[in-house]
TORPA-182748 format. One record per residue (C-alpha): residue in three letters; x, z, y. Coordinates in steps of 0.25 Angstrom, whole numbers, plus 2048, in hexadecimal, padded with zeros to 3 digits. Last residue first. Example, Ala and Ser with C-alpha at 12.3 -4.5 7.8 and 13.67 -1.06 7.14 Angstrom:
SER83781D7FC;ALA83181F7EE;
***
This chain:
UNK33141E143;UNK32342513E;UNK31D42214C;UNK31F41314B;UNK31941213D;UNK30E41B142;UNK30A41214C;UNK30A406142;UNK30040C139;UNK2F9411145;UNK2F7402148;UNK2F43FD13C;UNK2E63F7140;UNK2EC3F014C;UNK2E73F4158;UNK2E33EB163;UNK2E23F0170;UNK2D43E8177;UNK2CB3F6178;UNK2D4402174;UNK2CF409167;UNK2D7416166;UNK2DE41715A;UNK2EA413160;UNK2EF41B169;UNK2E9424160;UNK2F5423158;UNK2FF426162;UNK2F9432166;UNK2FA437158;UNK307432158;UNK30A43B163;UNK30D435171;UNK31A433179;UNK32443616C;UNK322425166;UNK325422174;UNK32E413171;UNK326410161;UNK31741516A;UNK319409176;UNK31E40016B;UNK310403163;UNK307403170;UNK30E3F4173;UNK30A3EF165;UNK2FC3F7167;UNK2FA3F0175;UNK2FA3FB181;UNK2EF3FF188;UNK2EC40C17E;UNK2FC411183;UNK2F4414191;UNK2EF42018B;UNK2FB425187;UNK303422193;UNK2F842A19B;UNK2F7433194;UNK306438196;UNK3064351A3;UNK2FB43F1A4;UNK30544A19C;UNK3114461A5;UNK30A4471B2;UNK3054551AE;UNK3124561AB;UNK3174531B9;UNK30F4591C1;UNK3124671BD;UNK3064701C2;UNK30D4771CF;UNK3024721D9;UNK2F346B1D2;UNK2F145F1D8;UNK2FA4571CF;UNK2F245D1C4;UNK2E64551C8;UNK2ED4481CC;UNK2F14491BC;UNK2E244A1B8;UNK2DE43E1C2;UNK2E94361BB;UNK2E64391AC;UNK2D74361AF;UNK2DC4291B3;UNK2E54261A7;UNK2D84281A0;UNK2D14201A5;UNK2DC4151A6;UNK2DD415197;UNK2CD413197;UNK2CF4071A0;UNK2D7402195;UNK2CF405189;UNK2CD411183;UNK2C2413177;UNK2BF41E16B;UNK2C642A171;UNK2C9435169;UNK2D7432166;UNK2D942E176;UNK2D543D179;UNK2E3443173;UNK2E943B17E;UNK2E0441189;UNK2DF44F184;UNK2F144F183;UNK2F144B192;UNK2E7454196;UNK2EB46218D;UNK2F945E196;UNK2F345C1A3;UNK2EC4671A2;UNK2F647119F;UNK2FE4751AE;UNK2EE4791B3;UNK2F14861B0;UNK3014881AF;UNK30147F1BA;UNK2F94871C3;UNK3004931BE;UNK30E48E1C4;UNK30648C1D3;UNK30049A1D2;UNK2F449F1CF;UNK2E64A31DA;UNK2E649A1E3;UNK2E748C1DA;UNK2DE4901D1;UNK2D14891D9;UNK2D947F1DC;UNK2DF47D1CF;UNK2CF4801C8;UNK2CB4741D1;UNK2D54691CF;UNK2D646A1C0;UNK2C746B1BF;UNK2C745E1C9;UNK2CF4581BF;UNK2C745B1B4;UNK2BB4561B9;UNK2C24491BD;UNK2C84481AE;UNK2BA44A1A8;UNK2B343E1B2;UNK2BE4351AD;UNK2C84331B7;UNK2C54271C2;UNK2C841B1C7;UNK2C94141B7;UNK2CA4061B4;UNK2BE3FF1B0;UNK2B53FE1A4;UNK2BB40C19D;UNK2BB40B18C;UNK2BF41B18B;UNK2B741E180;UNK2B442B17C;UNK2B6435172;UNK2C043E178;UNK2C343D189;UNK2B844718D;UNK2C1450185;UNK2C8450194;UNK2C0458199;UNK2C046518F;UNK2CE46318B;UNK2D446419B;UNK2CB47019D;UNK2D2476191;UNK2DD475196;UNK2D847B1A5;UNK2D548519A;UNK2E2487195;UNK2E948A1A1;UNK2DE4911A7;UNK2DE49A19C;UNK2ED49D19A;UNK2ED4A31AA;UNK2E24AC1A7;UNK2E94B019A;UNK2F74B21A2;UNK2F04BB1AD;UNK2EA4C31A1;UNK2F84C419B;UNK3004C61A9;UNK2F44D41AB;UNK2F94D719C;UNK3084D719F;UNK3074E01AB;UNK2FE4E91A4;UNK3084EA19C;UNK3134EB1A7;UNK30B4F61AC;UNK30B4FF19F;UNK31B4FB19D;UNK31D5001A9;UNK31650D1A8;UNK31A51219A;UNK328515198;UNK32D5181A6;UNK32051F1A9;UNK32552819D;UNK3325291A0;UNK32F52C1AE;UNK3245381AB;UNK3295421B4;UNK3295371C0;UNK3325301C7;UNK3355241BE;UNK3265241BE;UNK32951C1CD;UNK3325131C9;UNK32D5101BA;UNK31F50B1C3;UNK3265011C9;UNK32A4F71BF;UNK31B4F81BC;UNK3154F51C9;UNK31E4E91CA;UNK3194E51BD;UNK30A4E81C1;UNK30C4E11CF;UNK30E4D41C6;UNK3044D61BB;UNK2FB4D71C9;UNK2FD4CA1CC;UNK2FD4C51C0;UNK2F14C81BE;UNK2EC4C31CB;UNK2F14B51C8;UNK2EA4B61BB;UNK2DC4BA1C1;UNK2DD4B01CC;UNK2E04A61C1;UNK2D44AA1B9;UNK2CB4AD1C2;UNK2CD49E1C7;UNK2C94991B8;UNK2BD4A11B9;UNK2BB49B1C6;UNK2BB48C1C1;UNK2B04901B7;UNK2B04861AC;UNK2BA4901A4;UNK2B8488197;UNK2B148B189;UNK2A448518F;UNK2A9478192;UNK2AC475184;UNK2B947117E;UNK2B9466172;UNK2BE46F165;UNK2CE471169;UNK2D9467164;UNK2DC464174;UNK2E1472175;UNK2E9474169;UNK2F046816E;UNK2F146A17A;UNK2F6477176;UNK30247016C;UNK307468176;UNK30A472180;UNK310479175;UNK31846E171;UNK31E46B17F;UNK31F47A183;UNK32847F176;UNK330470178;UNK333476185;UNK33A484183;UNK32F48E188;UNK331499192;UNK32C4A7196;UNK32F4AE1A3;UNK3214B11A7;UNK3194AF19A;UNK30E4BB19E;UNK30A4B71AD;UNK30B4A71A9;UNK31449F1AF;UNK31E49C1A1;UNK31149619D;UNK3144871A1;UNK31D487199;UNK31348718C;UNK31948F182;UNK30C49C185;UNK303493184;UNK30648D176;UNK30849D170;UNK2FA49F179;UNK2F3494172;UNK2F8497164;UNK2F34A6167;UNK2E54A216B;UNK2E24AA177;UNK2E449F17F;UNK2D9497179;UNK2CF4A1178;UNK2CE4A1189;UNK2D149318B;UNK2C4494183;UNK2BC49B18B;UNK2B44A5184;UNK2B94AF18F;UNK2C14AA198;UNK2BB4AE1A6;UNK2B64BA1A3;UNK2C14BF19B;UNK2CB4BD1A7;UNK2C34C51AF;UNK2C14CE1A4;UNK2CE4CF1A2;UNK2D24D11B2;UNK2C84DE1B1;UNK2CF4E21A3;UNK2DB4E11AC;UNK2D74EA1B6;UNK2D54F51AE;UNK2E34F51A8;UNK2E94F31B5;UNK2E05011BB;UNK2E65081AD;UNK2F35031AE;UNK2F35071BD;UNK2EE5151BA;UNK2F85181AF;UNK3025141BA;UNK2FD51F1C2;UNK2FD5291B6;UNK30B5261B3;UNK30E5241C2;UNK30A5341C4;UNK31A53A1C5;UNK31E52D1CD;UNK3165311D9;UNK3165251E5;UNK31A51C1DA;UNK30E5201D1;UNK30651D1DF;UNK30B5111E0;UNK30650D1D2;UNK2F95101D6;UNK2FA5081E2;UNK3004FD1DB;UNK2F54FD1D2;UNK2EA4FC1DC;UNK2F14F11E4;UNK2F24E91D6;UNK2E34ED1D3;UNK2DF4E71E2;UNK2E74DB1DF;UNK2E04DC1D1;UNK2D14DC1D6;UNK2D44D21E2;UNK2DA4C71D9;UNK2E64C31DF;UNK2E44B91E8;UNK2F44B61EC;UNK2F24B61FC;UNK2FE4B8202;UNK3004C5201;UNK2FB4C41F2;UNK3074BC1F0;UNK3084B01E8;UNK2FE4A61EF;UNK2F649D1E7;UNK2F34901EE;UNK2E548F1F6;UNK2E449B1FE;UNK2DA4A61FF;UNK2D74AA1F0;UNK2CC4B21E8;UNK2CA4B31DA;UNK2C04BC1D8;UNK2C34C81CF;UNK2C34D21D7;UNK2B94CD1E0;UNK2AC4D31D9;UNK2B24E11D8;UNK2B74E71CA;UNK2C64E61CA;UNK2C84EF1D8;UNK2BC4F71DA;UNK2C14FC1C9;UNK2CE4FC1D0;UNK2CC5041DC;UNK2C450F1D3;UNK2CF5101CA;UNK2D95121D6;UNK2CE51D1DA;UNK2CC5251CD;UNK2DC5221C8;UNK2DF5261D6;UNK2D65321D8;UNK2DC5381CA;UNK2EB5351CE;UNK2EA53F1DD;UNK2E154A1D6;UNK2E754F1CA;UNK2F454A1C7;UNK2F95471D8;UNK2F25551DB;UNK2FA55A1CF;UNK3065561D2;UNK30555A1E1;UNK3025671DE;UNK30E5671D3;UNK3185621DF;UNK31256D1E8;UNK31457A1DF;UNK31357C1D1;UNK3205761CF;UNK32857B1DB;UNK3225891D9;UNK3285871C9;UNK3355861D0;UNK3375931D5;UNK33F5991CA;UNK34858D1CA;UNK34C5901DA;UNK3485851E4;UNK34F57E1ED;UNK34E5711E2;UNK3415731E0;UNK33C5721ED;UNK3445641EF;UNK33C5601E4;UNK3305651E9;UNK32F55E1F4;UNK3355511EF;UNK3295501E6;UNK31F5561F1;UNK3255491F9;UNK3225411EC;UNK3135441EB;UNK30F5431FA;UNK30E5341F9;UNK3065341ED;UNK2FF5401F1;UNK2F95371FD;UNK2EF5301F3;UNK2E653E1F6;UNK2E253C204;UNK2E853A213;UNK2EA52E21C;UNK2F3529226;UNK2FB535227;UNK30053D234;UNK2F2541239;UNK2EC54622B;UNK2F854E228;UNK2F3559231;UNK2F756622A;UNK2EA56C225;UNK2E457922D;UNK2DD584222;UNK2E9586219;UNK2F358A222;UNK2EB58E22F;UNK2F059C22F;UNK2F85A1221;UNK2EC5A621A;UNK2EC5B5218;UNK2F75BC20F;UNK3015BF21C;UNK2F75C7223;UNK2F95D4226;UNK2F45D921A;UNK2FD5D0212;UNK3095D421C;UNK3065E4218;UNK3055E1206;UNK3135D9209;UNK31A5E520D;UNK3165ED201;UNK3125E21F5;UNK3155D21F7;UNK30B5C81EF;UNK30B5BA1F4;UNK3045B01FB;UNK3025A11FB;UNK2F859D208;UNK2ED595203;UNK2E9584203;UNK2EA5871F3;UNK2F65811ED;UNK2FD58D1E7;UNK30A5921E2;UNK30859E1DD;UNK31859F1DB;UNK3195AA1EA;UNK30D5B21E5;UNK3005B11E1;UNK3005B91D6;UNK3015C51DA;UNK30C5CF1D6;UNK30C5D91CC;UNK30A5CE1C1;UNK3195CA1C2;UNK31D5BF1B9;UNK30F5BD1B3;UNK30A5BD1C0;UNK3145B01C2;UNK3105A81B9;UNK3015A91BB;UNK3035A61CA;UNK30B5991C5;UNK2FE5951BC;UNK2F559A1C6;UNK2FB58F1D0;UNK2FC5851C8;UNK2EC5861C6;UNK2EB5861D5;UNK2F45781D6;UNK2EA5701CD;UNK2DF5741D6;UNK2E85731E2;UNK2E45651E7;UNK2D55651E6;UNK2D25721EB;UNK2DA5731F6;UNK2D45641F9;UNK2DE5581FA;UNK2DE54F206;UNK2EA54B201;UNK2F255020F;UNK2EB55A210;UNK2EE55F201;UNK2FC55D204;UNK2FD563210;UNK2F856E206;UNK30156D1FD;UNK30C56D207;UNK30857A20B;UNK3075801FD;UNK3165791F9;UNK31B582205;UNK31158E203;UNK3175901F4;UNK32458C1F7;UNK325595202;UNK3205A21F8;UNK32959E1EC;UNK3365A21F3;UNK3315AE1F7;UNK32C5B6201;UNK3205C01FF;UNK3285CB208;UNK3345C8202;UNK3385D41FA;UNK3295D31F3;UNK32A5C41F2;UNK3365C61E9;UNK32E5CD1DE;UNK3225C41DE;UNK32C5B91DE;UNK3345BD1D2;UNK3425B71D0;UNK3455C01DB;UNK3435CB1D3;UNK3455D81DD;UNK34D5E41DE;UNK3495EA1EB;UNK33C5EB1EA;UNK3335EE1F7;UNK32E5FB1FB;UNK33B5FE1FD;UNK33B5F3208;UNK3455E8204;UNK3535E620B;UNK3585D8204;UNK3685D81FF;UNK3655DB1F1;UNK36F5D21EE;UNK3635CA1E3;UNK35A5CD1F0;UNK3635C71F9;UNK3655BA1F2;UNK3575B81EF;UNK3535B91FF;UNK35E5AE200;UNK3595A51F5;UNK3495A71FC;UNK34E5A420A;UNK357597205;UNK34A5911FE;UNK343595209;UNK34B58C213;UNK349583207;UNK339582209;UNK33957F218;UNK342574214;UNK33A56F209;UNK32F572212;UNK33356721D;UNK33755C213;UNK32955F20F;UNK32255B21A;UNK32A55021F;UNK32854A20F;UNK31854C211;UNK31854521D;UNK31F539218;UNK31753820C;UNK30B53B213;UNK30F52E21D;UNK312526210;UNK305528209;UNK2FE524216;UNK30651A21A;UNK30451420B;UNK30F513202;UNK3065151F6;UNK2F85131FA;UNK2F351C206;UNK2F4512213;UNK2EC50820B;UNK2E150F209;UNK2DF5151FA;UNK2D65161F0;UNK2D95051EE;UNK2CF4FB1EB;UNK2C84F81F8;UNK2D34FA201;UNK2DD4F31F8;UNK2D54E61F7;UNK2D24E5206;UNK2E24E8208;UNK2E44DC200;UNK2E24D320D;UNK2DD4C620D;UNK2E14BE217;UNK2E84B420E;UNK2F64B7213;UNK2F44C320D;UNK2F14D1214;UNK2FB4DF212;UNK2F54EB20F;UNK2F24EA200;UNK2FD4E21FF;UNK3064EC204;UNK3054F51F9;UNK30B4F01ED;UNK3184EC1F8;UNK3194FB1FA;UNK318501209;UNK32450620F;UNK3204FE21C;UNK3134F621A;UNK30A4FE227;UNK31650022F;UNK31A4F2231;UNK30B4EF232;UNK3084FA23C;UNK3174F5244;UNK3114E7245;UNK3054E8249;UNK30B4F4254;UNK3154EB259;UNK31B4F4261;UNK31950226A;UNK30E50725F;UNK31A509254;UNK31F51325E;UNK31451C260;UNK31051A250;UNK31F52124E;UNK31D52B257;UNK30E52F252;UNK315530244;UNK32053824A;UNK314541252;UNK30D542244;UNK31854623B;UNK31D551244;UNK30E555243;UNK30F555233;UNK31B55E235;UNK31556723E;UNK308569234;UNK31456C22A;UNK31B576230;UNK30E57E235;UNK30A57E227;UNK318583223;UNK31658E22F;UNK30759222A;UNK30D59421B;UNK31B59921E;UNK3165A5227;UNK30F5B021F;UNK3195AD214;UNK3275B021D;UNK3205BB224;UNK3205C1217;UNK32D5BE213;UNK3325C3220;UNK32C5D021C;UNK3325D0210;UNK3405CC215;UNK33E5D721F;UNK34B5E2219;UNK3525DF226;UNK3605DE21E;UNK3575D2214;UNK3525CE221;UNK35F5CA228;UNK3655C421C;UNK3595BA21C;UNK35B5B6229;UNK36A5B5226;UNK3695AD21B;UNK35D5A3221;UNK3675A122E;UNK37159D225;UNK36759421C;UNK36358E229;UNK37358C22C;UNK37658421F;UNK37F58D214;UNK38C58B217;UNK38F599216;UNK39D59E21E;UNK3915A5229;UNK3875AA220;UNK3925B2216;UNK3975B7223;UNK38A5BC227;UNK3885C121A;UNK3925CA218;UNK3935CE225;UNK3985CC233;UNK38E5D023E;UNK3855C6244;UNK3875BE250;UNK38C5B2249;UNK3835B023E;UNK3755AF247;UNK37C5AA253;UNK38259E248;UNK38E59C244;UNK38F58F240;UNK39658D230;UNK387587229;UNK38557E239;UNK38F574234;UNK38A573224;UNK37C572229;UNK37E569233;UNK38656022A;UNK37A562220;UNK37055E228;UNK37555222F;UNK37055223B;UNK36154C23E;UNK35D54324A;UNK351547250;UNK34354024B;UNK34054C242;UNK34255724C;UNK338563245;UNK335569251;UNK33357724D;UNK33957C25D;UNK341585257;UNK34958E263;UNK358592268;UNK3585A0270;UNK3645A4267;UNK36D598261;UNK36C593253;UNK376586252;UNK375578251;UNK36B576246;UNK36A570239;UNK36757422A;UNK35D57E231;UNK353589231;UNK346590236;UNK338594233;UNK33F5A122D;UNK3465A5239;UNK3375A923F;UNK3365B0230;UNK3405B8235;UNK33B5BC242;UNK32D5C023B;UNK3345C9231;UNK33E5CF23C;UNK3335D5246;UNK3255D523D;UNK32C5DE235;UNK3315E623E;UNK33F5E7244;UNK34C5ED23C;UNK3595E7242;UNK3605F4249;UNK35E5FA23B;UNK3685F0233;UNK3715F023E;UNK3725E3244;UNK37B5D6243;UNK3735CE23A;UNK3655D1240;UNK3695CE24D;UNK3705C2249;UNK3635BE242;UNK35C5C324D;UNK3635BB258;UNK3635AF250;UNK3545B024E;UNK3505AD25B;UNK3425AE25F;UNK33F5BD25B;UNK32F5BE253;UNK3285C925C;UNK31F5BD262;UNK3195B8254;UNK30D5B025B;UNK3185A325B;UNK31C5A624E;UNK316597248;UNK31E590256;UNK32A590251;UNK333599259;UNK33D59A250;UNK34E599255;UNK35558E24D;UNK35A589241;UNK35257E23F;UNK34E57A230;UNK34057D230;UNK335586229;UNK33E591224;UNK347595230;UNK34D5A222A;
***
């Protein structure tokens, strides 16, 4: 009945070798057993039985014909061209084969032959037609059991050599060219972008894989996608496709036994029952020698449970301890349907590295004591050689073996009667589960948390560190993301890819990301604390008039948290005003509520760069997550929690990144105050005309210079602006504000300051993407002012009746309150000033 292929051809597999009284063509014996009297066909038990479950390693959806003297050579053939099965099958349903056409004319025979049922299920009719008249279905049952579990061990040790000798063919041929090139090609293909780029090596010549290797749990052939995960993946799904087929040739055996007996159509032993419940295994397997549907099931998932096991590297012990307590349960159900019979029988489906057995009385009791209850021979005891056909073996591969058990057994499930389908769900789907559950997610969260703790807490996470001089946007390329979260931002996308790899545990996977992002936030908050705190760029952005102003300045719309916001112009005009003026109506600004540490500011840029960075992967992360819990038993939940959870973190992660961004800004503002209050109370009564900046504006420009350059690597060209895009603003309006504070300005004062203005505008100039020409438009703007104290006070007065909008009458009026040596002022000059600014 050709079980464990789908040839339909004569046996000599090479498992019955030692069995020399077995015949060696089963087409003359089916014939001979069709057309026979019933007493002319009687042979012993170990005669007919044997022969039959000879037939039962075999049977087709294709093959030409079944001819006398024809053999199975076992070859499994994968590389031939394949037919089309179901043509064959529906061409070779009406051919009349020896077997059919050399037997006598009966009911069934003709039934057989206008059937269109495939040929293997043909053959598998007649063969069991043949025993049921022979009256040694039980004893081919029982030769059934004492040779599925070595024969499907056998199977399967030759389908991981098959896999070996293809996989040394194809490394063979890969060898002949470019063998650099071909290993590269081989090494990225079908692996996720997320990834890559722990493998792949910038343009800097620093390569993240240093990163991942010392954070991740995992090598970089065993992350999700890995050759390793993908080479057990691919083994396993050989290896099943193999025993689904196995399986469903016993699917047909147990329907067309249960047929019989509900026509009473099986010739029993009288010590056997003849009326039997086949909704009852015990009972069934009594007819059946100890075969029943439930009994291949059992050692099919039980053998691939413990390939499994090899394959995870999993202990006995460890991996079935959750499946033994299933097991009892099952067993417990079915004692209380029959407690006459043991209960380990056909539904006692257990994981243990043990043969299944069942309980048969009479007959059964003699094949027990010859033998059939002991150890299937070097089953449990000899492994199955995974080891030589996959890269690496260990528990992380129950990811990749999760969804070929899932396709497993829903393809199980489907051949299955409903009365069987609790051996499908504590069988190998549940083991699987519950390894995943209770051993496979607690080692991640202990060793992903491990990765990031070595991750966040090391002394180079947090050093800013870059190779090039210009910020590059890429990682590939060099973008120095700082090392702690580009190793968090490899480790999350790991995790999550495992929640990919098995949809029914992303909301427990993704509840470790959030957890891991959470962590690592508070790290990047205390970073950012360290540096700000007591700072009063610090107090100043938290202050909710400050932010509302921040937050209408156009220059914010490149901020991580304001993407995609705009302000109308007169919003930005008057708010721009209206923090300068906050700003320059500050108590005088000490140097000791500044950031005088150039490397704290640097921190600060790196570490909103890298924020953003990972906000970014996050969103992607996110969007992708709904995908793969789609799949799972909790997919409206997963739906309605898990993107939202990483967006918010999302969100927080662009906050940070936007405070670091805010602080710079105002504190290079701030910078510009503190310097140029050096201006106030003083008098600027110069003896020769100026070739130099005030001592103040030259230390502020080389500030300027040096914190750009040192910024430079680590934002982009937009956020430069954004940073150092307020000076010359704050400048402008310091300087004109200073001249009510100042006692004296003579000429070559006025060319002071116009100097300082000059070397403060070079300074921005230097400075890439900042807009040129409103910092031009900001100096010229001081300049003009400051050159208005030159002019006679009749000339001053025309000048202010033609511009009366350039300054504020404010401005205006200290114009001229300031004592200018050699101008004559008038006593009712402001008198006269505010006449012309009333009209």
């Amino acid at each position: 009945m050709h079980i464990y292929t789908t040839e339909v051809n004569t046996v000599a597999s090479s498992i019955y070798e030692r069995d020399d009284d077995v015949p060696t063509t089963t087409a003359v014996a089916a014939s001979r057993m069709s057309s026979q009297p019933l007493s002319r066909r009687t042979r012993t038990l170990k005669g007919d039985s044997q022969f039959v479950v000879r037939g039962l390693t075999n049977g087709s959806h294709r093959t030409s014909s079944i001819e006398e003297g024809s053999s199975f050579d076992g070859h499994d053939e994968e590389d031939s061209v394949e037919h089309d099965e179901a043509t064959d099958s529906k061409l070779l349903s009406h051919q009349l084969t020896p077997w059919l056409s050399d037997s006598t004319p009966d009911e069934f025979i003709e039934a057989v032959r206008k059937s269109d049922d495939p040929l293997h299920v043909k053959y598998l009719q007649t063969l069991v037609q043949c025993l049921c008249m022979l009256g040694k279905v039980a004893a081919a049952g029982a030769i059934i059991c004492q040779k599925l579990r070595p024969t499907i061990h056998e199977i399967i040790i030759s389908k991981i050599k098959a896999h070996m000798e293809t996989r040394n063919l194809s490394k063979s041929a890969c060898s002949q060219g470019d063998q650099t090139v071909a290993a590269g090609l081989h090494f990225i293909k079908g692996q996720p972008e997320a990834y890559r780029l722990s493998k792949e090596k910038p343009q800097n010549r620093i390569s993240n894989s240093g990163t991942h290797l010392a954070v991740s749990p995992v090598s970089p052939l065993m992350v999700p996608g890995g050759k390793a995960q993908a080479a057990a993946k691919d083994l396993l799904d050989s290896i099943l496709d193999t025993i689904v087929k196995i399986f469903e040739n016993h699917v047909v055996i147990g329907e067309l036994l249960e047929l019989k007996a509900s026509q009473h159509d099986i010739n029993t032993p009288k010590s056997l029952p003849t009326n039997v419940n086949w909704n009852t295994d015990s009972e069934a397997s009594q007819v059946t020698g100890g075969y029943t549907i439930s009994y291949p099931l059992t050692v099919l998932q039980s053998e691939c449970q413990q390939l499994i096991c090899e394959i995870l590297r999993a202990t006995p012990e460890a991996a079935s301890a959750d499946a033994v307590a299933q097991t009892a349960k099952v067993a417990k159900k079915a004692s209380k349907k029959d407690k006459r019979n043991a209960p380990e029988d056909g539904l006692t489906f257990t994981f243990r590295f043990t043969d299944a057995t069942v309980s048969i009385s009479n007959q059964g009791a003699d094949l027990i004591r010859q033998g059939w209850g002991k150890k299937a021979p070097n089953s449990s005891q000899e492994g199955y050689g995974s080891a030589a056909v996959l890269p690496e073996q260990g528990i992380y591969l129950a990811a990749s073996i999760y969804r070929p058990v899932l396709q497993f057994t829903d393809k199980i499930t489907s051949m299955l009667p409903k009365k069987h389908s609790q051996l499908v769900i504590d069988g190998l789907l549940t083991f699987t589960e519950n390894f995943v559950k209770d051993h496979l997610l607690p080692t991640m969260f202990v060793d992903y948390r491990k990765g990031v703790q070595q991750a966040i807490s090391s002394a180079a996470a947090f050093r800013p560190r870059a190779h090039t001089t210009t910020y590059t946007p890429t990682v590939e390329k060099g973008r120095p993301i700082l090392q702690g979260l580009l190793a968090i931002d490899l480790l999350a996308k790991e995790v999550l890819g495992w929640a990919q790899a098995m949809p029914k545990f992303s909301t427990d996977l993704v509840k470790y990301v959030q957890t891991f992002l959470e962590r690592t936030f508070e790290r990047c908050r205390t970073s950012y604390m360290e540096a700000v705190l007591e700072k009063l760029s610090y107090r100043l952005i938290g202050r909710h008039d400050i932010e509302k102003l921040m937050r209408l300045d156009p220059a914010s719309a490149c901020l991580p948290a304001l993407l995609g916001h705009s302000v109308s112009h007169s919003e930005a005009v008057g708010s721009d005003v209206e923090l300068c003026e906050l700003f320059l109506s500050l108590p005088s600004i000490k140097q000791d509520s500044l950031i005088r540490d150039d490397n704290k500011l640097i921190l600060l840029a790196s570490l909103s760069d890298s924020l953003e960075y990972v906000a970014d992967s996050i969103e992607r992360l996110g969007q992708a997550v709904p995908r793969a819990a789609s799949q799972s038993e909790d997919n409206s939940r997963n739906q309605a929690t898990s993107p939202r959870n990483l967006a918010s973190f999302a969100d927080e992660y662009r906050k940070l990144a936007t405070d670091c961004l805010k602080v710079l800004r105002v504190e290079m503002q701030l910078e510009t105050v503190f310097h140029l209050q050096e201006m106030t109370n003083r008098e600027y009564l110069e003896d020769e005309d100026a070739e130099e900046p005030d001592d103040f504006v030259i230390s502020l420009t080389s500030q300027i210079t040096r914190r750009d350059e040192g910024m430079s690597p680590f934002i982009s060209g937009e956020k430069r602006n954004y940073v150092f895009g307020g000076i010359c603003g704050i400048a402008a309006n310091a300087s004109i504000k200073a001249l009510a504070d100042m006692r004296s300005i003579n000429l070559f004062g006025v060319q002071q300051i116009c100097r300082n203005t000059i070397a403060l505008e070079q300074a921005m100039a230097a400075i890439p993407y900042v807009d040129g020409e409103s910092v031009q438009q900001n100096l010229d703007r001081v300049r003009t002012y400051f050159e208005l104290l030159n002019m006679p006070f009749e000339a001053l007065l025309t000048f202010i009746a033609e511009h009366d909008q350039m300054f504020t009458p404010t401005e205006y009026s200290n114009l001229l309150k300031v004592n200018v040596p050699g101008r004559d002022t008038p006593t009712d000059a402001q008198s006269r000033l505010s006449e012309i600014l009333s009209h």
